[in-house]
TINU-869404 format. One record per atom (N, C-alpha, C): residue in three letters; x, y, z. Coordinates in steps of 0.001 Angstrom, whole numbers, padded with zeros to 6 digits, always signed. Atoms other than C-alpha are relative to their C-alpha. Layout:
REM residues N
ALAXYZ ...
END
This chain:
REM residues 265
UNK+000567-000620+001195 UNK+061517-128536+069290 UNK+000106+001516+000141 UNK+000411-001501-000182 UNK+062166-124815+068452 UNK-000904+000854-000231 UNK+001135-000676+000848 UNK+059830-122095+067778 UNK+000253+000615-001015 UNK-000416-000803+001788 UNK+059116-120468+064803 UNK-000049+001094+000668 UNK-000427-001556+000077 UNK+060254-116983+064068 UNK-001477+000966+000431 UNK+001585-000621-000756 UNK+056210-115772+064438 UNK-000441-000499+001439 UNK+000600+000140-001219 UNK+055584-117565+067546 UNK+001298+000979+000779 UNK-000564-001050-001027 UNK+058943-115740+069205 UNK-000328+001523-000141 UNK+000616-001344-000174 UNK+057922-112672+067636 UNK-001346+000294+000372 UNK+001764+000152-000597 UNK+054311-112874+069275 UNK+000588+000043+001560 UNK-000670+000075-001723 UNK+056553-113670+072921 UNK+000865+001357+000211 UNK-001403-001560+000108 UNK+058604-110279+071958 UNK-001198+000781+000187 UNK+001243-001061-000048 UNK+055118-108466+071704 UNK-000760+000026+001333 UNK+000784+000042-001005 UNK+053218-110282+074033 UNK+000593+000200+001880 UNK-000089-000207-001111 UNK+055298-109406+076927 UNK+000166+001193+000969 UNK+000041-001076-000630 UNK+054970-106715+079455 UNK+001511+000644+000254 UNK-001399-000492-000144 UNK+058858-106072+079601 UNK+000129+001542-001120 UNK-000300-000606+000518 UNK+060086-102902+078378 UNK+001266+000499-001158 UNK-001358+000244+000945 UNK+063347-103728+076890 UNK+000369-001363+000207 UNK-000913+001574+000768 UNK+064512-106822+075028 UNK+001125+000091-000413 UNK-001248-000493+000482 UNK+067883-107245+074641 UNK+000791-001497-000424 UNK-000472+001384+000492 UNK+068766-110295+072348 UNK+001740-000602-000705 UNK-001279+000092+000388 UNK+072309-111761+071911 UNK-000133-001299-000909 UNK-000073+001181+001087 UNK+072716-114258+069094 UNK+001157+000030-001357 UNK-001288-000204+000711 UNK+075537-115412+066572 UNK-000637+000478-001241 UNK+000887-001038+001313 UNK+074976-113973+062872 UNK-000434-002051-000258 UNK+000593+001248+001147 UNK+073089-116936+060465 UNK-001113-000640+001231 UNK+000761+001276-000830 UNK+070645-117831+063582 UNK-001571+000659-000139 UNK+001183-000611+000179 UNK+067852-115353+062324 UNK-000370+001303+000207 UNK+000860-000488-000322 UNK+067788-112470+063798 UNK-000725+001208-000527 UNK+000748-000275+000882 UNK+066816-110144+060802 UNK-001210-000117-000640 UNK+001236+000704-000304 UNK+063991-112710+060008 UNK-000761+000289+000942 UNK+001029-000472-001240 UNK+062803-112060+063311 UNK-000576+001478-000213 UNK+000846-001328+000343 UNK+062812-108198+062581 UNK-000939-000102-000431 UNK+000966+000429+000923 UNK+061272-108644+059831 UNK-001828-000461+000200 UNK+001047+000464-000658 UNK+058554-110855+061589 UNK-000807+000372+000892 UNK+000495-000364-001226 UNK+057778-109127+064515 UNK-000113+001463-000685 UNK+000681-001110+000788 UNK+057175-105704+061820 UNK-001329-000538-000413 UNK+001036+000518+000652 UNK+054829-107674+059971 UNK-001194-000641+001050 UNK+000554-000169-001228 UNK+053318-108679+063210 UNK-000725+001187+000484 UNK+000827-001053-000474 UNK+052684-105140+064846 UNK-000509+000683-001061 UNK+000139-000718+000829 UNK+052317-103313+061464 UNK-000216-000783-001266 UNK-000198+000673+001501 UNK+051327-105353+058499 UNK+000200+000992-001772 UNK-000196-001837+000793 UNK+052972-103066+055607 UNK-000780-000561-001060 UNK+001229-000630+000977 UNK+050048-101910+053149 UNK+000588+000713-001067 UNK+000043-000608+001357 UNK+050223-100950+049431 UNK+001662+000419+000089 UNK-001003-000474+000337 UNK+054309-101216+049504 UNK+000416+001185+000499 UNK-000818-001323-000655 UNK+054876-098369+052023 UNK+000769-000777+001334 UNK-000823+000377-000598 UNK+057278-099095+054182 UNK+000126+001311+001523 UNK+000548-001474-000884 UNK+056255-095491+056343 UNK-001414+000353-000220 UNK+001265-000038+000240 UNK+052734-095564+057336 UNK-000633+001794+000868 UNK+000103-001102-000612 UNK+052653-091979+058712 UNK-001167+000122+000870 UNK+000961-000280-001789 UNK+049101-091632+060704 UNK-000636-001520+000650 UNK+000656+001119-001023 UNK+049150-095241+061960 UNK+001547-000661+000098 UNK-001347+000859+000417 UNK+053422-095947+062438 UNK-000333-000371+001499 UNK-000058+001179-001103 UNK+053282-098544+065346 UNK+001288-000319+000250 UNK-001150+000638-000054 UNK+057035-099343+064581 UNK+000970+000409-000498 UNK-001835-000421+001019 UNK+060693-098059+063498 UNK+000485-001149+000182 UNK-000833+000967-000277 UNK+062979-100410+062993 UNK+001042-000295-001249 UNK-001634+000115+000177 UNK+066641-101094+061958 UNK+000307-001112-000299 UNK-000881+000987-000242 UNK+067946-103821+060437 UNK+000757-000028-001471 UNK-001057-000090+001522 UNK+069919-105447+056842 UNK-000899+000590-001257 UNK+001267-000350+000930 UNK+066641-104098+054839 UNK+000155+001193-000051 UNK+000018-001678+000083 UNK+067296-100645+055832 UNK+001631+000153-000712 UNK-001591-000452+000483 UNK+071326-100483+054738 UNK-000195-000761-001053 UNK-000135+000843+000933 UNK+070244-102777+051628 UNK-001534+001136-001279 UNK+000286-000793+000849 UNK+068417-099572+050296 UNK+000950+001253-000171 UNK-001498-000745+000644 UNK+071809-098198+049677 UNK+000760-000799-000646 UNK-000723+001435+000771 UNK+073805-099407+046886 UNK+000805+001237-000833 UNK-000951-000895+000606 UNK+077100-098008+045040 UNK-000026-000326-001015 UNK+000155-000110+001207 UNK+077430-096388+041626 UNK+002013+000316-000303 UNK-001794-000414+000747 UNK+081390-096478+040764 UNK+000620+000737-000764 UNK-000200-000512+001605 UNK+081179-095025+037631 UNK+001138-000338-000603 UNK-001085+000834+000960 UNK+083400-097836+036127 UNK+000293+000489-001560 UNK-000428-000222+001216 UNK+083464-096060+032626 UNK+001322+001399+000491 UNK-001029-001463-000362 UNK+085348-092707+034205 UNK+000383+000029+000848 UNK-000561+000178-001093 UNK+085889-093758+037215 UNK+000612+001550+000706 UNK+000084-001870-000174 UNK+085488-089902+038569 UNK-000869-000096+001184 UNK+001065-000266-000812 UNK+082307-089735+040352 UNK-000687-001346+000964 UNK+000904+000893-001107 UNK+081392-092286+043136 UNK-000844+000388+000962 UNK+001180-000812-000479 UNK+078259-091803+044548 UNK-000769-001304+000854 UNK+000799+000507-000925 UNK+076026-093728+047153 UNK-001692+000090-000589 UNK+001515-000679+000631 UNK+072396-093946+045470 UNK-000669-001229+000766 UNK+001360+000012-000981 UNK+069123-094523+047231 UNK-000935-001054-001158 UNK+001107+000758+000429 UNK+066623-096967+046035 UNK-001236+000978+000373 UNK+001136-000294+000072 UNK+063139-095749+045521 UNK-000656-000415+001113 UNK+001104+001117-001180 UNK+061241-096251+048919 UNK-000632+001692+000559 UNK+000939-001022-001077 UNK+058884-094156+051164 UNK+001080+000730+001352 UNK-000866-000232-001348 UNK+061288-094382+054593 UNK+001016+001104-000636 UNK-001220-001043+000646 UNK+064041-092353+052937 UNK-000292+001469-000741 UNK+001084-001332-000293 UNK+061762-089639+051500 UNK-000484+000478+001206 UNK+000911-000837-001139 UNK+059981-089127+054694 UNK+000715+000372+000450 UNK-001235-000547-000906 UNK+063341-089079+056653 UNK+000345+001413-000606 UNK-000592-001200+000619 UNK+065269-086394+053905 UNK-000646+000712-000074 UNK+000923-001096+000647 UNK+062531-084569+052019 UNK-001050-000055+001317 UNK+000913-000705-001116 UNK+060099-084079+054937 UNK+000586-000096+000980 UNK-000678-000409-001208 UNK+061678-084550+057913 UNK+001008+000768+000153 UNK-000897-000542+000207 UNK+064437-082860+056825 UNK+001066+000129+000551 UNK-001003+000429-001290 UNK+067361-084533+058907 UNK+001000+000119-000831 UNK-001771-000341+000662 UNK+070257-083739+056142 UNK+001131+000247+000656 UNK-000645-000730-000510 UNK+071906-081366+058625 UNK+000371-001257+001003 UNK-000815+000460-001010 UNK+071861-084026+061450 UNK+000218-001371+000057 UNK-000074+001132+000402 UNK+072107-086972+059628 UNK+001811+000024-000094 UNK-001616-000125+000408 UNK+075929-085596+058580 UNK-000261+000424+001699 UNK-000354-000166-001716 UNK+076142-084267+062306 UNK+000323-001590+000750 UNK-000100+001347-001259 UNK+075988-087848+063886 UNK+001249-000860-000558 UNK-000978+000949+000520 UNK+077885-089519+061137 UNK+001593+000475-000201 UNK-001005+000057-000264 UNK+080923-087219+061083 UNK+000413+000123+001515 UNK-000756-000226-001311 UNK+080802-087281+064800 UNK+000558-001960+000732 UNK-000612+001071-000283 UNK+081292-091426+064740 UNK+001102-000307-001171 UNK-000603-000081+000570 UNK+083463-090891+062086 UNK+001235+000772+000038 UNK-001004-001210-000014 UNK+085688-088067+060989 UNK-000562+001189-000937 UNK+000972-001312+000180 UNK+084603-084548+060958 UNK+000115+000450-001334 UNK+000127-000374+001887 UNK+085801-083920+057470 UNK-000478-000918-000628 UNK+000553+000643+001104 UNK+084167-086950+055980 UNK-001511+000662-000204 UNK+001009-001049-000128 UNK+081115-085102+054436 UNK-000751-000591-000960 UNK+000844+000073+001009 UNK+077924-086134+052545 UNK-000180+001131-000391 UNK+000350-001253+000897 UNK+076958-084204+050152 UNK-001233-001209-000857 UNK+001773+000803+000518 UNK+072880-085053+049181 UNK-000248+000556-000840 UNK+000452-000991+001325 UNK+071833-084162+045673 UNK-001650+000423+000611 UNK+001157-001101+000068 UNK+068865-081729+045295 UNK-001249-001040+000685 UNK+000329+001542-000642 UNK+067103-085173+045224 UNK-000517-001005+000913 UNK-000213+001229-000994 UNK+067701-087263+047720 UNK+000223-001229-000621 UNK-000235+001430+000307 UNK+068583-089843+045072 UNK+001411-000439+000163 UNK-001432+000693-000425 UNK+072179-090427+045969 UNK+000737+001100+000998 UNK-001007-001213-001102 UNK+075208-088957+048099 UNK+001231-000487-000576 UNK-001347-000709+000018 UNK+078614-087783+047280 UNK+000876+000004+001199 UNK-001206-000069-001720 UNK+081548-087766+049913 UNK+001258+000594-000564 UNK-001229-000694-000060 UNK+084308-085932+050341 UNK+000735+000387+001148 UNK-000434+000000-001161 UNK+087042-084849+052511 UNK+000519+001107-000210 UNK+000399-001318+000091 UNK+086292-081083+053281 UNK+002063+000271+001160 UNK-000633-000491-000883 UNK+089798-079727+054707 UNK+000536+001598+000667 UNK+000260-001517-000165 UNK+089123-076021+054101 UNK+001367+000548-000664 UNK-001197-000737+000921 UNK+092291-075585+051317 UNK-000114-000722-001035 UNK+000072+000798+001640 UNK+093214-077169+047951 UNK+000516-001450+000295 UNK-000487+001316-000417 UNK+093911-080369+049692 UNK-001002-000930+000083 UNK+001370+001145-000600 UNK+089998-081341+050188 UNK+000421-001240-001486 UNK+000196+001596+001321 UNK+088919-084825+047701 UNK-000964+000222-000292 UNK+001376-000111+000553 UNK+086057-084734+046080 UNK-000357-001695-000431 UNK+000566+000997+000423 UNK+083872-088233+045330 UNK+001377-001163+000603 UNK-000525+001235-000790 UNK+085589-090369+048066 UNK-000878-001249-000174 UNK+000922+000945-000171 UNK+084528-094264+048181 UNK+000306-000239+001270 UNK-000437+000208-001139 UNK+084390-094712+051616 UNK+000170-001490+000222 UNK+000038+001773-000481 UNK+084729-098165+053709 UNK-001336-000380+000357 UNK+001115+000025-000190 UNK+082241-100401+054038 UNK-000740+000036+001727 UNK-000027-000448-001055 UNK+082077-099628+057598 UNK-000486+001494+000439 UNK+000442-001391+000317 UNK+081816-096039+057048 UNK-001349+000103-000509 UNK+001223-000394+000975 UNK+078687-096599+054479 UNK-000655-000936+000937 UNK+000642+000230-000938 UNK+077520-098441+057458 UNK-000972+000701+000768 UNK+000070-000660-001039 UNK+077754-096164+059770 UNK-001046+001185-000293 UNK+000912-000603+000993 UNK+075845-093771+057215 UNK-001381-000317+000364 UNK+001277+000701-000218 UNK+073276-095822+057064 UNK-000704+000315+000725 UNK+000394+000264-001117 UNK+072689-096071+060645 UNK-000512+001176+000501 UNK-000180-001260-000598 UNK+073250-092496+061062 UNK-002212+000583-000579 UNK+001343-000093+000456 UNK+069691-092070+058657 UNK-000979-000216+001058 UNK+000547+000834-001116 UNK+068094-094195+061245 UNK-000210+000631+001322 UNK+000131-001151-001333 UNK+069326-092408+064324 UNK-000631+000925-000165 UNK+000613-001014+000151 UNK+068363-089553+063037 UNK-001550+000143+000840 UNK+001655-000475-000299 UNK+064358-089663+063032 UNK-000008-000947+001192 UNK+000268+001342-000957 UNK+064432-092907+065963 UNK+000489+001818+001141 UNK+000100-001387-001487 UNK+065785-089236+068561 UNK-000720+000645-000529 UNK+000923-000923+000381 UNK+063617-087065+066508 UNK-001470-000298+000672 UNK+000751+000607-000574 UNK+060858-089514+067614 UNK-000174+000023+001502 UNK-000088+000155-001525 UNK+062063-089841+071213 UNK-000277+001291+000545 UNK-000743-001019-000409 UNK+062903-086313+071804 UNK-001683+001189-000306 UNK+001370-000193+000255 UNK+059201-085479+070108 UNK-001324-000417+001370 UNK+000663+000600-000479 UNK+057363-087547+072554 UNK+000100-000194+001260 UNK-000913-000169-001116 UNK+059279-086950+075389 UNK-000646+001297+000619 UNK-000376-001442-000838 UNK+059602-083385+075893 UNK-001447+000957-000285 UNK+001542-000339+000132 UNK+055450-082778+075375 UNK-000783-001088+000015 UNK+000832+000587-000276 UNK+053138-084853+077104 UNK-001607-000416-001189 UNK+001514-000560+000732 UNK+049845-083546+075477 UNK+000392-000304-001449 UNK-000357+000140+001084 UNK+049743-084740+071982 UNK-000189+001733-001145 UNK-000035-000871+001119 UNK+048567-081360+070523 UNK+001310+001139+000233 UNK-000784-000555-000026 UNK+051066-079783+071718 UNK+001837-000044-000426 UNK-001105+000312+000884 UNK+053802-081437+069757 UNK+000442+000443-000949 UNK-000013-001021+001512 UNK+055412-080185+066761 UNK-000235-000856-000898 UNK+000626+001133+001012 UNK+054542-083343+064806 UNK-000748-000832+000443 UNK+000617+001346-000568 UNK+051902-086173+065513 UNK+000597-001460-000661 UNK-000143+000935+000709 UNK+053271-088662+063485 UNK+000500-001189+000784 UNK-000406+001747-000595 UNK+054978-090888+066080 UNK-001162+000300+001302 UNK+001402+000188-001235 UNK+051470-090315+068669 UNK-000115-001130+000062 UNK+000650+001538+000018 UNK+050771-094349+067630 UNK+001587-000925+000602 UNK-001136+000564+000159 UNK+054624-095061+067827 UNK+000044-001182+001333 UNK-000172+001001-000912 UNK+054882-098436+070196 UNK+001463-000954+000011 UNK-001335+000288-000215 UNK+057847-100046+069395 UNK+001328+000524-000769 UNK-001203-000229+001339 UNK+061429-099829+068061 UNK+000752-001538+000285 UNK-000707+001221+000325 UNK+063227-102602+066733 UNK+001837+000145-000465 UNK-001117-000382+000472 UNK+066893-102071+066050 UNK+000767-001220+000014 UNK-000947+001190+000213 UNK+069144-105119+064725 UNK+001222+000096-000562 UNK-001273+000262+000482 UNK+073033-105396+064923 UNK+000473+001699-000356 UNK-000574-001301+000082 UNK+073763-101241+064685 UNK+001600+000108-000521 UNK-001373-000871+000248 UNK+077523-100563+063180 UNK+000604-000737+000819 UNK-001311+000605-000715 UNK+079501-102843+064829 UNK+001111-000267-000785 UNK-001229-000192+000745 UNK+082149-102228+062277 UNK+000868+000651+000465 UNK-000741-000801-000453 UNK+083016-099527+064290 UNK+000977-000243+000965 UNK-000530+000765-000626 UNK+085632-099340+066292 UNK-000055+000291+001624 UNK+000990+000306-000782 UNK+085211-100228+069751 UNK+000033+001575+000958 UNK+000563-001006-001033 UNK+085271-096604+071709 UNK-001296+000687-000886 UNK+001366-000281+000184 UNK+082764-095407+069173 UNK-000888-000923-000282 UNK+001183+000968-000361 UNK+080924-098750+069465 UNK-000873+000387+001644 UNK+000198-000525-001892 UNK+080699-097949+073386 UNK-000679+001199-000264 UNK+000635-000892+000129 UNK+079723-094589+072525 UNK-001640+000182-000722 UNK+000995+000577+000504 UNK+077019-095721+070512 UNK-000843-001055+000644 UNK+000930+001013-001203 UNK+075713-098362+072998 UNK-000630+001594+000966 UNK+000705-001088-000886 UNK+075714-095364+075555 UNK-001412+001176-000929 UNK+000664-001400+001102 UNK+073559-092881+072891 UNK-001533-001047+000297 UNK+001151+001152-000338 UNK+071184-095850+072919 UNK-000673-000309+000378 UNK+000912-000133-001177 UNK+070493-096338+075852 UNK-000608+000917+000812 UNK+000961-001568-000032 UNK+069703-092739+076510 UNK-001415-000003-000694 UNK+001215-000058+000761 UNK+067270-093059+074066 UNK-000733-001291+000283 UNK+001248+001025-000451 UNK+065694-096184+075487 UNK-000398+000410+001429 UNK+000667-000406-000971 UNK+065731-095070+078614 UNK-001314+001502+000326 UNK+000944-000918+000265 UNK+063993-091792+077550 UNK-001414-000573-000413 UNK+001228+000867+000750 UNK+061398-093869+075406 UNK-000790-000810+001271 UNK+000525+000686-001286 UNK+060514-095927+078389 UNK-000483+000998+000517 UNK+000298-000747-000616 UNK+059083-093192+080085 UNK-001418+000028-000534 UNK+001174-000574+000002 UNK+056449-092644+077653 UNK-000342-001526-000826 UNK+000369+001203+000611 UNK+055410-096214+076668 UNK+000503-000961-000584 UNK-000380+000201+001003 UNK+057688-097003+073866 UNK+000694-001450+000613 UNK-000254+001215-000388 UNK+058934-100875+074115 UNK+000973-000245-001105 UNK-001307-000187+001243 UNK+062567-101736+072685 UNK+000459-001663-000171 UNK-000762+001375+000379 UNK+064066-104884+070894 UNK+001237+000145-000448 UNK-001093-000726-000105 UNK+067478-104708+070823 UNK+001005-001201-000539 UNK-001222+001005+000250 UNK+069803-107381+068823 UNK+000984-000159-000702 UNK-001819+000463+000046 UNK+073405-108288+068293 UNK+000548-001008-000125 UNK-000265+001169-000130 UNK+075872-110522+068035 UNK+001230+000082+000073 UNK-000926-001172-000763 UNK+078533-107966+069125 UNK-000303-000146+001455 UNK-000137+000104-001462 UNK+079970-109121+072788 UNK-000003+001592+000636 UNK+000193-001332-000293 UNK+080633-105577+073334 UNK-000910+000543+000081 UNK+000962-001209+000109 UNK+078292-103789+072329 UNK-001387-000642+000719 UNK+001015+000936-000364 UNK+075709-106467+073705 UNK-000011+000575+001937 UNK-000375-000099-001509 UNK+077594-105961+077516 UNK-000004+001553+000323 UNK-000481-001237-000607 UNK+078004-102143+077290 UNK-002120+000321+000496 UNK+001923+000043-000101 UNK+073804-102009+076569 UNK-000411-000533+001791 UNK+000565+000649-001455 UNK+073098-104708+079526 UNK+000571+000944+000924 UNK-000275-000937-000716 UNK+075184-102215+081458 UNK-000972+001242+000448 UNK+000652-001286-000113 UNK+073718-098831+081034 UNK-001659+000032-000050 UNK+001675-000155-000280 UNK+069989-099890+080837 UNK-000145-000868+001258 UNK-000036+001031-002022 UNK+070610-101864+084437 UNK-000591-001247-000074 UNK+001146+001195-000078 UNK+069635-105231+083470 UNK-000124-000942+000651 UNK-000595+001500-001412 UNK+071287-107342+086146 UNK-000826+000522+001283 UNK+000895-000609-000877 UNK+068842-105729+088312 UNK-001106-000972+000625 UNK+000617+001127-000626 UNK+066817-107877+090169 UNK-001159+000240-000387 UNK+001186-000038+000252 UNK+063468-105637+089436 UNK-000202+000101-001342 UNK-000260-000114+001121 UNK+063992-106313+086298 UNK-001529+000242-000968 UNK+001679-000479+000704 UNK+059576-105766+085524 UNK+000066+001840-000252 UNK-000099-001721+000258 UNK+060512-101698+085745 UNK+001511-000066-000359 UNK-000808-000572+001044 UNK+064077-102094+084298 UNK+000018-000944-000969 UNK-000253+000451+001606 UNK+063895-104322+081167 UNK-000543-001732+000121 UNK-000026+001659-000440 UNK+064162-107919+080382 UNK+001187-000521-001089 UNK-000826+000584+000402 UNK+067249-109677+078703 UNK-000191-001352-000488 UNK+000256+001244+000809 UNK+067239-112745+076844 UNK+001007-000701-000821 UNK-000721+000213+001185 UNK+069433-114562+074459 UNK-000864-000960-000927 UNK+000184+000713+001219 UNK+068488-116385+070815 UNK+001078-001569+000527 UNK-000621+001300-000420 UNK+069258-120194+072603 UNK+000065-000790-001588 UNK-000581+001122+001170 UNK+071100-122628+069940 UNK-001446-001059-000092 UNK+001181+000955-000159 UNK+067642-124982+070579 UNK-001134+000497-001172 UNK+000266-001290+001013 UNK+066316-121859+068182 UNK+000368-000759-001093 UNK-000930-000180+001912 UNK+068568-122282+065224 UNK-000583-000655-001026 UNK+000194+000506+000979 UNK+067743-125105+063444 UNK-001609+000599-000716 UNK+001671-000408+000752 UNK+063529-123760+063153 UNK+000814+001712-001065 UNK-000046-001907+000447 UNK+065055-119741+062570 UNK+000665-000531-001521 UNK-000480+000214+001184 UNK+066964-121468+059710 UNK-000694-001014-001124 UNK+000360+000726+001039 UNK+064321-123348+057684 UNK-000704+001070-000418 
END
């Protein structure tokens, strides 16, 4: 008999390990699980999706790249644009956190340096183009969906090191430049850009695990799933999980087929 999606996410919480690192094929749940194991540490209140002085949880999965959606402009077919759904997370990121600058920093650096958002005044959509510094640039590129992936993800990265890099490099909470991730306990990240291709997949495993291994330092507890051999093996690599003391470096796991049939009713 398998368990349900709340009892494994209750075994993802309830255990003293510091990193989870789950391998599983796609259709066996493990979105659901996100999902489950948010609603678990953080039950979201009044439709915010960013609870600013009580966030317990970031987390990454098809919910976050499924508040991006393309506008074609099938009558003129001129202006293609990337527009934003109405949510909290995406305000707090742009308009207050104000990660514009290194939101395009990350994404043309797994990309290509001339592919370029361009964020209206807004923050309700994005523009792309391909900046080459003569009369050759493009204006209102549609990129691949790989690319508007990678986008995505890049949002994500963003505040998830802003967080680390916050909490890290100042002990003392008043002495931070923001409190907002002081409560922060876990991160959840599901399936990252594996569109990409595989040296900046690798490169992206390594970035990763920098940032889990930083996070580990000051509490922070990581769930980590895939269904990407690569990117699954470069991870178990660089956070040392074949390690024997594996209670101070992590804990590994896979989503067993004995799973499937409960994760899928």
């Amino acid at each position: 008999m398998g368990q349900s999606l709340k009892e494994i996410a209750q075994t993802l919480r309830g255990t003293n390990k510091k990193v989870q690192l789950i391998y599983a094929f796609n259709g066996v749940g493990k979105t659901r699980l996100s999902r489950e194991f948010k609603e678990l540490v953080s039950p979201k209140s009044h439709d915010d999706e960013v609870e600013e002085s009580k966030m317990k949880v970031l987390y990454y999965n098809a919910f976050t790249e499924d508040l991006f959606y393309w506008d074609n402009d099938l009558d003129a077919d001129s202006k293609r644009k990337l527009k934003i759904q109405p949510n909290s997370f995406t305000d707090w990121v742009l308009k207050e956190q104000g990660q514009e600058a290194n939101i395009t920093k990350y994404f043309q650096h797994y990309t290509n340096d001339k592919l370029t958002p361009n964020f209206e005044n807004d923050y309700s959509e994005i523009t792309f183009s391909i900046e080459t510094g003569d009369e050759n640039s493009i204006d209102n590129v549609k990129i691949s969906k790989g690319e508007e992936s990678c986008f995505i993800w890049c949002v994500f990265f963003s505040i998830l090191k802003q967080a680390i890099d916050v909490l890290t490099e100042h002990a003392e909470p008043e002495e931070r430049e923001t409190n907002l991730f002081d409560d922060l306990r876990y991160i959840f990240i599901d399936d990252p850009v594996s569109s990409l291709d595989e040296n900046h997949l690798i490169e992206l495993a390594v970035n990763i695990a920098e940032l889990v291994n930083k996070g580990k330092k000051v509490g922070i507890k990581f769930i980590l799933t895939t269904h990407n051999p690569l990117f699954y093996n470069v991870l178990y690599s660089e956070l040392n999980l074949n390690s024997d003391n594996t209670e101070k470096k992590g804990y590994c796991c896979f989503l067993l087929k004995k799973w499937m049939m409960e994760l899928l009713n």
